[in-house]
C-alpha positions in Angstrom: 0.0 0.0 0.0 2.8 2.2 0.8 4.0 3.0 -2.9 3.2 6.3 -4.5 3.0 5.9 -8.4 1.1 8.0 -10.7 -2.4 6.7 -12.1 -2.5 6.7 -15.9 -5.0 8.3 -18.1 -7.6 5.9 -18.9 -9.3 6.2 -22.2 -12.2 5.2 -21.3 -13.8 4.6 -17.3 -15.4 1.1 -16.6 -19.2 2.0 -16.1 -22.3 0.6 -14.4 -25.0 1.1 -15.3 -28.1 0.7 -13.2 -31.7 1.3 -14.5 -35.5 -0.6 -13.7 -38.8 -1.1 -15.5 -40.8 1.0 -12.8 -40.5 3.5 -10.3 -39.9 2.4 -5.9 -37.8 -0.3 -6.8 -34.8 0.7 -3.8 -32.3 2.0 -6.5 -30.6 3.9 -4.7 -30.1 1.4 -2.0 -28.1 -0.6 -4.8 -26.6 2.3 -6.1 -24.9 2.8 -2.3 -23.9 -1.1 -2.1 -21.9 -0.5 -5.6 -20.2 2.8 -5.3 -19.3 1.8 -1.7 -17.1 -1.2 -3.2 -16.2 0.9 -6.0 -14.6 3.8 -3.6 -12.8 1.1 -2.1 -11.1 -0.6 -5.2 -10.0 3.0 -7.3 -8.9 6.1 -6.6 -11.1 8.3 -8.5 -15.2 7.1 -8.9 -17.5 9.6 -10.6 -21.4 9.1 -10.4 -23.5 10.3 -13.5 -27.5 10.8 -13.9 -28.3 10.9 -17.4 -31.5 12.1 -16.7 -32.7 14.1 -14.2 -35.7 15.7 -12.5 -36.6 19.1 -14.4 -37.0 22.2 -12.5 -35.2 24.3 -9.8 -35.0 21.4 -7.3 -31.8 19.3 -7.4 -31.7 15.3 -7.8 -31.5 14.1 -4.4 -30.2 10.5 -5.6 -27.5 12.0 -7.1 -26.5 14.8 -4.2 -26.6 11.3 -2.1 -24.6 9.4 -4.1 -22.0 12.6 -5.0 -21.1 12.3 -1.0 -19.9 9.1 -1.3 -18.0 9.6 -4.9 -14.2 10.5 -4.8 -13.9 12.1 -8.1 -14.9 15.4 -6.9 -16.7 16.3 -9.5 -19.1 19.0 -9.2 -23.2 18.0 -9.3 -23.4 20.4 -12.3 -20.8 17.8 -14.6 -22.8 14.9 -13.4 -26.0 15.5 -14.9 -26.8 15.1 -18.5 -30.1 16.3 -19.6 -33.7 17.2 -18.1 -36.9 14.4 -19.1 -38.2 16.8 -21.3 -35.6 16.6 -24.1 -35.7 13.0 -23.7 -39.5 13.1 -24.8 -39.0 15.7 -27.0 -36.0 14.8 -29.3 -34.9 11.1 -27.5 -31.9 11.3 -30.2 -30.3 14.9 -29.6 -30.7 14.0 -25.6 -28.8 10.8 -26.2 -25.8 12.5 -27.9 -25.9 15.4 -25.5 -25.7 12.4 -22.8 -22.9 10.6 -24.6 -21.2 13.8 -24.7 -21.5 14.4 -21.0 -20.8 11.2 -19.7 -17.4 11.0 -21.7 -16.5 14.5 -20.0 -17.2 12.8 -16.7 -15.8 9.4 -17.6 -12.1 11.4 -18.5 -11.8 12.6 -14.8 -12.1 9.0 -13.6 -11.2 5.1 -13.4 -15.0 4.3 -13.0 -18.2 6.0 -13.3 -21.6 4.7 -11.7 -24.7 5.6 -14.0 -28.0 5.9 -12.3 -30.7 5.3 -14.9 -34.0 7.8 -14.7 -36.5 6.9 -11.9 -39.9 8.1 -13.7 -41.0 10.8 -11.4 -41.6 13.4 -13.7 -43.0 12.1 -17.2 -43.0 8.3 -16.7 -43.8 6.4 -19.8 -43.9 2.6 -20.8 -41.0 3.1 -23.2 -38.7 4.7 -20.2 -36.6 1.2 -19.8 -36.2 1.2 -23.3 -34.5 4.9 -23.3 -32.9 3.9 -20.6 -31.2 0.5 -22.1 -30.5 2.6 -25.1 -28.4 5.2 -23.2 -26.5 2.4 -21.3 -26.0 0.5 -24.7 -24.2 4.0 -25.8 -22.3 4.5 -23.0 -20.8 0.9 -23.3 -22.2 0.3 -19.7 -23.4 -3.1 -18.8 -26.9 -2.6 -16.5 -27.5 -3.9 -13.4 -31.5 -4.4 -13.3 -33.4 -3.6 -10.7 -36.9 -4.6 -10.4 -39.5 -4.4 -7.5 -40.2 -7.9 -5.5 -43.1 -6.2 -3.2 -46.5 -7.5 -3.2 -45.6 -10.4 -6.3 -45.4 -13.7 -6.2 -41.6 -15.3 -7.4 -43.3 -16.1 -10.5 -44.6 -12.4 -11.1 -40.9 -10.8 -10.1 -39.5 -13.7 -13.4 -42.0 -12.5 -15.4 -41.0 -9.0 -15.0 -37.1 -9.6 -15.0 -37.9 -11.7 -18.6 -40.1 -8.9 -20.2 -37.1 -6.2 -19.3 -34.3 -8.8 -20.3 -35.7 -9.0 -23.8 -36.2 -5.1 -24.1 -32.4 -4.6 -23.0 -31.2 -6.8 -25.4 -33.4 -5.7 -27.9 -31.8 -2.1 -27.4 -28.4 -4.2 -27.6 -27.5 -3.8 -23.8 -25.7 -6.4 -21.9 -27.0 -7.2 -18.2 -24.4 -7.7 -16.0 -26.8 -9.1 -13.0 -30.6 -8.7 -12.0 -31.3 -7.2 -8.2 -35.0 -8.2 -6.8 -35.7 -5.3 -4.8 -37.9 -5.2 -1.4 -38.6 -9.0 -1.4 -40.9 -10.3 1.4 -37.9 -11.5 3.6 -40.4 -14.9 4.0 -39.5 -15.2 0.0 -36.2 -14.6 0.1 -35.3 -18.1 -1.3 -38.4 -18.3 -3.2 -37.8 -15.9 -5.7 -33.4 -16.4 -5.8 -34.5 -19.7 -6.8 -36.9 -18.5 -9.4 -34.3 -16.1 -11.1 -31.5 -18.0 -11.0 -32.0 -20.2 -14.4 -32.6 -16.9 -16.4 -29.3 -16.0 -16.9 -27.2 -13.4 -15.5 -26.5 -13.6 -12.0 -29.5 -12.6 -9.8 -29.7 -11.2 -5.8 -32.5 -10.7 -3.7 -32.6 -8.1 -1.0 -35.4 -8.6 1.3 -38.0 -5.4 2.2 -36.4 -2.8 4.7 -39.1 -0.6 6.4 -36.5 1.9 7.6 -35.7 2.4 4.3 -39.3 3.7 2.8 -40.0 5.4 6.7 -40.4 9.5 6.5 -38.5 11.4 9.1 -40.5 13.4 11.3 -38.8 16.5 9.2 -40.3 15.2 5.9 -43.8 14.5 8.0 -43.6 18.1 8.9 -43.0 19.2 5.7 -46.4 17.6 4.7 -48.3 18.9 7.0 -47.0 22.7 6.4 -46.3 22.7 10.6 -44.6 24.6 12.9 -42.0 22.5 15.7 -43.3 23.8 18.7 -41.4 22.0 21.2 -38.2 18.9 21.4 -35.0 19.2 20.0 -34.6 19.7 16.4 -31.7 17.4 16.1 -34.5 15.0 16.4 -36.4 15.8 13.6 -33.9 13.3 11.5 -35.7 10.8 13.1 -37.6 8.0 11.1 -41.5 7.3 12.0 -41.6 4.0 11.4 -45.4 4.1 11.9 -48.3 6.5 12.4 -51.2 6.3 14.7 -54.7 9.1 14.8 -55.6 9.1 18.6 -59.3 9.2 18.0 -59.7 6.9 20.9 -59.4 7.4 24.6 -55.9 8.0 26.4 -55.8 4.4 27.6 -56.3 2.5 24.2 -53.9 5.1 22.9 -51.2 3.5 25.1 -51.7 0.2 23.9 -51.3 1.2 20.5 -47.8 2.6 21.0 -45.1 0.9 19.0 -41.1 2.0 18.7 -40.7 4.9 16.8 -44.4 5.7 16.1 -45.6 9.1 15.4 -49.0 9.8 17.0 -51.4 12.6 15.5 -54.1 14.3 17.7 -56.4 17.4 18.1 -54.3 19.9 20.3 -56.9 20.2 22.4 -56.8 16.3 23.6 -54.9 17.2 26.9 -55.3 13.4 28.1 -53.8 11.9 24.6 -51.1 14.2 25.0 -50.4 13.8 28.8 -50.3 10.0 28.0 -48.3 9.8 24.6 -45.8 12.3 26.3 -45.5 10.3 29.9 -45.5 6.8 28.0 -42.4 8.2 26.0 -40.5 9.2 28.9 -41.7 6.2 31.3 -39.2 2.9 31.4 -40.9 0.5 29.8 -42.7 1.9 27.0 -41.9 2.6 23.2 -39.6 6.0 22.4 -42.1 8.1 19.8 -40.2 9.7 17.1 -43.0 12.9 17.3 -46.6 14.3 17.7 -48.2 16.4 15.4 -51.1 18.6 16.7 -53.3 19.0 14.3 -56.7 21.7 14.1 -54.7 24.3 14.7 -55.4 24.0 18.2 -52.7 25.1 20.1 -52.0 22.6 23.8 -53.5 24.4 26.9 -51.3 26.7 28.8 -51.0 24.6 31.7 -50.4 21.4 29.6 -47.8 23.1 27.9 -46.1 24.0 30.9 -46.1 20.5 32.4 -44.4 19.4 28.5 -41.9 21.8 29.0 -41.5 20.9 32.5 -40.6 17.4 32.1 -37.8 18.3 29.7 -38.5 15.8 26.8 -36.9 16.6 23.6 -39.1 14.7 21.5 -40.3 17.2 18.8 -43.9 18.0 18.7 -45.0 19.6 15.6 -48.6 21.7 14.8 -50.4 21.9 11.6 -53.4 23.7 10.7 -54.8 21.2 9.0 -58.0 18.8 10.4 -57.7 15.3 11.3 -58.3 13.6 7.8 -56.1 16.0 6.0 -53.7 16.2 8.7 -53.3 11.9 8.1 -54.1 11.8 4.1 -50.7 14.4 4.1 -48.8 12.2 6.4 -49.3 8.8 4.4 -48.5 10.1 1.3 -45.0 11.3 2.6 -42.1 9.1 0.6 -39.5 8.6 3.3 -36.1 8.9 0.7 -32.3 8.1 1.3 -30.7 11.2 1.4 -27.3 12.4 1.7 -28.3 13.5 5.4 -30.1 10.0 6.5 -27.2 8.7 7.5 -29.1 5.8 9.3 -30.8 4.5 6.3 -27.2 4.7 4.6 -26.0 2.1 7.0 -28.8 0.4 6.5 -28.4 0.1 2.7 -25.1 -0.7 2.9 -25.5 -3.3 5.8 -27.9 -5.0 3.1 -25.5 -4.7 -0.2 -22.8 -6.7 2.1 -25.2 -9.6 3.0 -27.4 -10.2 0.0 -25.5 -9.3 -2.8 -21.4 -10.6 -3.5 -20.5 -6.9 -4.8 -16.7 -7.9 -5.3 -17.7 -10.5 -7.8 -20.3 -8.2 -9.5 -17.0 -5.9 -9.8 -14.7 -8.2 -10.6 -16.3 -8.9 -13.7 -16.1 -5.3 -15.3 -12.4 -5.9 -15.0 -11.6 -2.6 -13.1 -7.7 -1.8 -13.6 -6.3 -0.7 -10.0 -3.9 1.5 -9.4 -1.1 1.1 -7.4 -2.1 4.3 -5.4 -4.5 4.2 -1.6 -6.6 7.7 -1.4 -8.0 8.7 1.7 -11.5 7.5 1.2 -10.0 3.7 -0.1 -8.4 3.4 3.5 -10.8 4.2 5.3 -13.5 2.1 3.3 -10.5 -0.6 3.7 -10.5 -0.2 7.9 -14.0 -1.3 8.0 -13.9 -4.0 5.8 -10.7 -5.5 7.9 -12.2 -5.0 10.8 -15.2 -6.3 9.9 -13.5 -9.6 8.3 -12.5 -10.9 12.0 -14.8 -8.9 14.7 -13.8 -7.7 17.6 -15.3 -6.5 21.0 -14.9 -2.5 21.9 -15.7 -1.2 25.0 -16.6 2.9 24.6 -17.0 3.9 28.3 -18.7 7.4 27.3 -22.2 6.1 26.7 -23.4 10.3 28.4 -22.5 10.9 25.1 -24.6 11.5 21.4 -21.7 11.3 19.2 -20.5 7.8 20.9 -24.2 6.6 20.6 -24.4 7.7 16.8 -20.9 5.8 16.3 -21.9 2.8 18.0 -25.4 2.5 16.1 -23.1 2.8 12.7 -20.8 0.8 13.7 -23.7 -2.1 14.8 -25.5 -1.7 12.0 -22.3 -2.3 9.8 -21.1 -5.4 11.5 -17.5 -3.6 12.0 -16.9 -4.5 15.9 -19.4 -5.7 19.0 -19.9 -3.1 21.6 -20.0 -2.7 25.2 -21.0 1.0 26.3 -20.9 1.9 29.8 -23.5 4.4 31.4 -27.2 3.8 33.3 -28.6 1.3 30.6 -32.1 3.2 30.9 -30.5 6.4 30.2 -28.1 5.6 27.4 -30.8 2.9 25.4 -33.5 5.5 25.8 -31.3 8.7 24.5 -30.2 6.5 21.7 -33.8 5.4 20.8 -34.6 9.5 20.8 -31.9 9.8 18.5 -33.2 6.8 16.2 -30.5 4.7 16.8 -30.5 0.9 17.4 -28.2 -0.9 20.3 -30.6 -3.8 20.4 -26.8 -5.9 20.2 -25.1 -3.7 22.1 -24.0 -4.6 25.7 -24.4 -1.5 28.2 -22.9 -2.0 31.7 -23.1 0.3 34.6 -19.7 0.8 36.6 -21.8 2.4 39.2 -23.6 -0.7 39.9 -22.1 -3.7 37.5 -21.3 -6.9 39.4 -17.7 -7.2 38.0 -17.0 -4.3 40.4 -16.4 -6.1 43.3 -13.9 -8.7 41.1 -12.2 -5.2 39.1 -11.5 -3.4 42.5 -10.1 -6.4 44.3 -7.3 -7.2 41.2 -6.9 -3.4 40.7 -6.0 -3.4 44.7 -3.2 -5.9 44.2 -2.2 -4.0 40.9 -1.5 -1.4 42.5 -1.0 -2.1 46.0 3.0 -1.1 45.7 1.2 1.6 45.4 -0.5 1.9 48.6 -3.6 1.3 46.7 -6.8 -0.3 49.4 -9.6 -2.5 48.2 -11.6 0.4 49.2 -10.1 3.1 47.4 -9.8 0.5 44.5 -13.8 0.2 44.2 -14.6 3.9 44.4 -11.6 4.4 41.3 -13.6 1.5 39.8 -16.2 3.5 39.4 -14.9 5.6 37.0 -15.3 4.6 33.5 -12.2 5.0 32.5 -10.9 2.3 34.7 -14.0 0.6 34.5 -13.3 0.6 30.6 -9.5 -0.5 30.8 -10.4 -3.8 33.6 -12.5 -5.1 30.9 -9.8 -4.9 28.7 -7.8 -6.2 31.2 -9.8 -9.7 32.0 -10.3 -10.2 28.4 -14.3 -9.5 28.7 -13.7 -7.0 25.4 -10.5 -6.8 22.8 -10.1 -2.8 23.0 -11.1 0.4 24.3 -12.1 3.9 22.5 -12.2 6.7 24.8 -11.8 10.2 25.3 -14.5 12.5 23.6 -15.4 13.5 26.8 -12.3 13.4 28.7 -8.7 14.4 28.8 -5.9 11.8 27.0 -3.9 11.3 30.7 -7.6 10.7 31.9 -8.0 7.7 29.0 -4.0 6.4 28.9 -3.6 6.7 32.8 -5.8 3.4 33.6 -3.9 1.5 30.7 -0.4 2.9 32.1 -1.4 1.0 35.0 -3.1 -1.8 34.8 -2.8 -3.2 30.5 1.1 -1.8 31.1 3.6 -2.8 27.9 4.0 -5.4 25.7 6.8 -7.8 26.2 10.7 -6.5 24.8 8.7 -2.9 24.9 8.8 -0.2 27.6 7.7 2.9 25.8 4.1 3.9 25.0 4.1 6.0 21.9 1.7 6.8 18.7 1.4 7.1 15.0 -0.6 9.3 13.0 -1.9 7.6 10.1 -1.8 10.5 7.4 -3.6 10.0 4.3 -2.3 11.4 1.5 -4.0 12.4 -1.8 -2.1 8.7 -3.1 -1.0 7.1 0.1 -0.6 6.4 3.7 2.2 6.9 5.6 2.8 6.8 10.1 3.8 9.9 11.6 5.5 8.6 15.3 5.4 9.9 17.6 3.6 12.7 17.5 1.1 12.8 21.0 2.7 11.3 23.5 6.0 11.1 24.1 8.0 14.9 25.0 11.4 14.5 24.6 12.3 10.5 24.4 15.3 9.1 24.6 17.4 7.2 22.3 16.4 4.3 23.6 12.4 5.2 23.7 13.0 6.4 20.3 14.2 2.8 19.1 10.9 1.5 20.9 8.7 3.9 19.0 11.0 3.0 15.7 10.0 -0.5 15.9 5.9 0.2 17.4 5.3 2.5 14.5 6.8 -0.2 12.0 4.7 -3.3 14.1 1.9 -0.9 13.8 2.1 0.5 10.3 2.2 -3.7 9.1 -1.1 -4.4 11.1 -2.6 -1.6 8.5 -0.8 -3.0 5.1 1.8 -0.3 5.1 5.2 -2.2 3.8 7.5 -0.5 7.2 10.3 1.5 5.6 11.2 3.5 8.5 13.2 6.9 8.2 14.3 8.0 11.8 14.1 12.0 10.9 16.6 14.3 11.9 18.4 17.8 10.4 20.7 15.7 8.8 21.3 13.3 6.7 23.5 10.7 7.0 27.0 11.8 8.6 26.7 15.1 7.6 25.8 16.4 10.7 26.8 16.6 14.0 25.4 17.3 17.8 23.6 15.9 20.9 19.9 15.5 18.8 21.6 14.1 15.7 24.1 11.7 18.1 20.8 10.7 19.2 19.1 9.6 16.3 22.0 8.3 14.9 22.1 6.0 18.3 18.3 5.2 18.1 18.9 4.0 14.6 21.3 1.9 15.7 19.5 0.0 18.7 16.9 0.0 15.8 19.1 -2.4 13.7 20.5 -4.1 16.8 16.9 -5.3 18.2 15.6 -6.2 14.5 17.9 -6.7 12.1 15.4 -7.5 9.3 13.5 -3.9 9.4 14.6 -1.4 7.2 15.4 1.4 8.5 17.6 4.6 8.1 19.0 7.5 9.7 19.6 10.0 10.8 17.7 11.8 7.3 16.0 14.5 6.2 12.3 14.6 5.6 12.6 15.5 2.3 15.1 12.8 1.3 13.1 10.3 3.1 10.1 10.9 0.6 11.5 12.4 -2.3 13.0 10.1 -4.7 15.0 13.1 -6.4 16.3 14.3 -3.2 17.3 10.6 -1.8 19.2 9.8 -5.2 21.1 13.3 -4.2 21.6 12.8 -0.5 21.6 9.0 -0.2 21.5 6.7 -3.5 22.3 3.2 -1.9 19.5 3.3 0.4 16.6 1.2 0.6 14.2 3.9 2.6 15.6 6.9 1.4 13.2 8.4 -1.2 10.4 5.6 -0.2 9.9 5.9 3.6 6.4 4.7 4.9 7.1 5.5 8.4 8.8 8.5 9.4 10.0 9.2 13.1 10.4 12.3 14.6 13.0 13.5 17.0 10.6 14.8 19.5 7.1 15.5 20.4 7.5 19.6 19.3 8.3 18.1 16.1 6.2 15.5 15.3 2.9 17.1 16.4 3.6 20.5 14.6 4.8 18.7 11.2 1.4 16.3 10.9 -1.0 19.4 12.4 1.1 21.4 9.0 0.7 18.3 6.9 -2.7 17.7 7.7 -3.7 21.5 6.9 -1.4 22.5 4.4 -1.5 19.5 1.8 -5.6 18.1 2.8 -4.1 15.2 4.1 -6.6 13.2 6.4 -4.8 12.7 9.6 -6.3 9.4 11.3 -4.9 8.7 15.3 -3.0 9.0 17.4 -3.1 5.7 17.4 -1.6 4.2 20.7 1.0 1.4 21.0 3.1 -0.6 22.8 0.5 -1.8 25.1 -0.1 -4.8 25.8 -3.9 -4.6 24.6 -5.5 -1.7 22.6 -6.3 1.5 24.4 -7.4 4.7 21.9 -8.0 8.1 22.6 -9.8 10.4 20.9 -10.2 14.1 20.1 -12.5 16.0 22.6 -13.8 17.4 19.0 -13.6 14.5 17.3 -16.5 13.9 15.2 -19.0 10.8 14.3 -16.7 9.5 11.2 -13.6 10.0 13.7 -15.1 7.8 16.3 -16.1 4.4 13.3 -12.5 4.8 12.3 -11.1 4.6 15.6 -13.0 2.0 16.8 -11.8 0.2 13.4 -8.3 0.7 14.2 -8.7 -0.6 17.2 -10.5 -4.0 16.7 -7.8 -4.2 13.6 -5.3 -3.6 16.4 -6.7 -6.3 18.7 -6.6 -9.0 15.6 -3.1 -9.2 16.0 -0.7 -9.7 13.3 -1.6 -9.2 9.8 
């Protein structure tokens, strides 16, 4: 991975090409599965609409699919042309749609067409346009087709009827998706498809998928939020109930996630929807919409806003029957803010459909470059290969809860979270998330405390440590966090988005301690470059090391960059190269460098160097020509902590580079710490690292 090389001008970008007979089939859901594998496998992946929604409103599957594309192209390059020239003149739009696409195709090594979705002029012909436009663009199609409500004979009759019309328009099918299958006909309908020809997948209904959020219900209805948090509003309803009938029957309709519409002027619906939501016990409601333009009483207001709830309660004007007719007709979509129903998407790519050999059959050259986005895409998929358990001790915490429902739904690590368990399932239910696998413990009142305070006592008792100051430290989630390490109850820990590094490294200092020919605790930065990835050591941890803790971060930092497919070419950086220099900090380089080569003969290493003739082939032929890291350094190892942490912070701004870390080593388990700022996407990859970590070897 650790090789920079140039990536050639392809003539022409391998394209997919995705299109259906009819509209609600779940493209986009396929579309996500696709480019997902796609963003993993090359360096630049473009998406391209060749037809797209007329008007002043932009094309939502394509803004969705754009977030995930690496080409950086611009939404304005990605579209071709509006449905009305298709109907109008179907030849002039088809050239002006070659044309585009080709302008697209130039600025990548593959291109993901989405075919038209007929929601402005559908017409019977619109497969046929769009097998045409795929024929032209020499894009094979994956089909998709719409398995709810039909029998496995119905979805084969409907596959057969579009498989003639796409090769009657002289389109090759690379592979049939059924769409939204009953999951009881799963089997059913694979086996149905199976003996038509190309290879066929079934993905089973999801109703998170097709739910509204309570924003898109609001929109409906015209209303106004009147009380909650508006965070919440990204919430999906994942079912609707009219409270005609009394409080009591109301209660036992309640089901997770369901949005309940009633008169404002039921006091005794909403007293009981509201209480219900905040009682243990009961389901969390994603909202309530008043409707009758009746606004709640003064004194049930007050109690609302006195217990604090931030479920969002929106008003509408409308009556009861117009208020629910607006409410079912809202289309719950995948947008590029639905982060949830991303997960979920791709969560359902990975287990029903084998993407890689869908790919591997449109012979995609790869270049010998890793981007940003194909690393990270790459830490999921490792850590997913071999799971491991993580234990995140800050379950007070949204972003943590966010992270953990991503990273559950994803299948990248199983999670213990530590907090109240009422507290921390029912905020993550507000915020829509689901820990229905996760494992929350409470160090407060867990029954491993009594076992965790007795072995930290003896840990520590050189220390002066009692059982009874053990249990109250215990207590702290920290150490909590680390003694499950510890015992081998989890593989890893991710803390510190709530609390100091010392704070998060302190507990493993002194209970996890080093691994074995080890005595130094150090970090890498994991920098991504615009075409690779190379570890920055140390630059969090250690001040001012010594020779000899510089030779231990050396060989941590090369141990740690393998684990993560970086070939360890380590340049021990100085400001010097070679014997050129002299003085106490280049003496000590040049000494690290040589315990370096002493404790493992077969790592390449070199120094003291310069940082530019450690990654600059031009400079290393210069400075040092007979080296083996000189010029092609994957690990580079900084003198001190002033430094290291001021050359990645100037890397990181300066060049765009994606610093990932620090990563912590040298311990005997995996401990991680992360920024106090650090956001959701910070928190997946961490937690990736870190079950990667905990594999072992790679």
């Amino acid at each position: 991975m650790g090789d920079a090389v140039s990536v050639p001008e392809a003539e022409v970008a391998t394209a997919i090409y995705i299109a259906s007979p009819e509209g609600d089939t779940g493209k986009s859901t396929i579309a996500l599965g696709i480019l997902h594998r796609l963003a993993a496998m090359a360096p630049r992946v473009g998406v391209f609409r060749p037809i797209a929604r007329s008007g002043a409103e932009r094309d939502y599957i394509l803004e969705l699919l754009l977030a995930g594309a690496t080409a950086g192209l611009p939404y304005e390059e990605c579209v071709g042309v509006s449905y009305q020239l298709v109907h109008e003149d179907p030849d002039a739009a088809i050239a002006e749609i070659v044309d585009r696409f080709h302008r697209v195709a130039s600025q990548c090594d593959a291109v993901l067409i989405i075919g038209s979705d007929y929601t402005d002029v559908a017409t019977p012909s619109e497969l046929s346009t769009n097998a045409r436009i795929a024929a032209n663009l020499g894009a094979p199609v994956v089909l998709a087709v719409k398995a709810a409500q039909r029998t496995p004979e119905e979805v084969v009759h409907v596959v057969e009827m579009c498989l003639a019309e796409l090769a009657n328009q002289h389109a090759h099918t690379a592979a049939v998706v059924a769409n939204r299958c009953d999951p009881a006909q799963l089997s059913a309908v694979a086996a149905a498809l199976k003996p038509l020809g190309p290879p066929a997948y079934v993905l089973p209904e999801e109703p998170l998928l097709v739910a509204p959020s309570v924003a898109e219900l609001q929109k409906a209805v015209e209303g106004t939020v009147v009380s909650g948090d508006p965070e919440l509003l990204s919430r999906e309803a994942m079912d609707v109930m009219v409270a005609g009938m009394t409080a009591e029957h109301c209660l036992e309709r309640l089901t997770e996630g369901i949005a309940v519409i009633t008169p404002g002027d039921r006091s005794d619906v909403v007293l009981a929807v509201v209480s219900a939501h905040a009682a243990e016990g009961f389901p969390s409601l994603s909202g309530i919409i008043l409707n009758g333009g009746l606004e709640l009483h003064p004194s049930i207001a007050a109690l609302v806003s006195g217990l604090g709830l931030r479920l969002p309660i929106v008003a509408t004007k409308y009556g009861t029957f117009e208020t629910a007719s607006r409410v079912a007709g809202a289309r719950g979509r995948v947008t590029a803010k639905s982060q949830r129903k991303i997960d979920t998407a791709l969560a359902l790519m990975e287990e029903h459909v084998d993407v890689n050999d869908l790919i591997a059959q449109l012979s995609i050259p790869i270049p010998a470059v890793t981007t940003p986005q194909m690393f990270t895409y790459q830490l999921l998929d490792r850590a997913r290969s071999n799971r491991r358990r993580i234990v995140l001790p800050e379950g007070k915490d949204d972003r943590i809860l966010k992270a953990a429902g991503r990273l559950l739904q994803r299948g990248v690590a199983d999670l213990t979270i530590l907090g109240d368990e009422i507290q921390v399932r029912g905020r993550a239910a507000e915020l829509g998330v689901d820990l229905g696998e996760a494992t929350v413990l409470d160090p407060r009142t867990s029954e491993l405390c009594d076992q965790f305070a007795e072995q930290y006592a003896e840990l520590r008792k050189h220390k002066g440590i009692t059982v009874e100051q053990a249990r109250e430290t215990i207590h702290d989630v920290s150490y909590f966090g680390t003694m499950l390490v510890h015992n081998g109850l989890v593989d890893g820990m991710v803390s510190g988005a709530m609390h100091t590094t010392a704070h998060t490294v302190r507990p493993a200092f002194e209970i996890i301690k080093t691994m074995p020919g080890i005595s130094t605790v150090s970090s890498i930065f994991l920098m991504c470059l615009q075409d690779r990835v190379l570890a920055y050591g140390d630059c969090a941890i250690v001040p001012d090391p010594t020779a000899e803790q510089l030779a231990d971060i050396a060989i941590s930092s090369a141990r740690t960059a393998a684990q993560f497919g970086i070939a360890p070419r380590v340049a021990m950086l100085s400001y010097s190269t070679g014997t050129s220099g002299t003085g106490a900090d280049v003496d000590k380089v040049r000494a690290a460098t040589e315990l370096v080569r002493q404790r493992d003969p077969d790592l390449l290493v070199e120094g003291p160097i310069q940082y530019d003739a450690a990654v600059e082939p031009s400079v290393a032929k210069t400075k040092m020509p007979d080296s083996e890291v000189a010029g092609q350094a994957t690990v580079l190892i900084f003198p001190d902590l002033n430094t290291g942490n001021n050359t990645y912070k100037a890397v990181q701004r300066s060049a765009g580079a994606i610093a990932i870390g620090p990563v912590l080593q040298g311990l005997n388990k995996p401990v991680n710490d992360l920024s106090r700022g650090a956001l959701v996407e910070d928190i997946v990859n961490t937690v990736a690292i870190t079950a990667i970590q905990a594999q072992g070897k790679p």
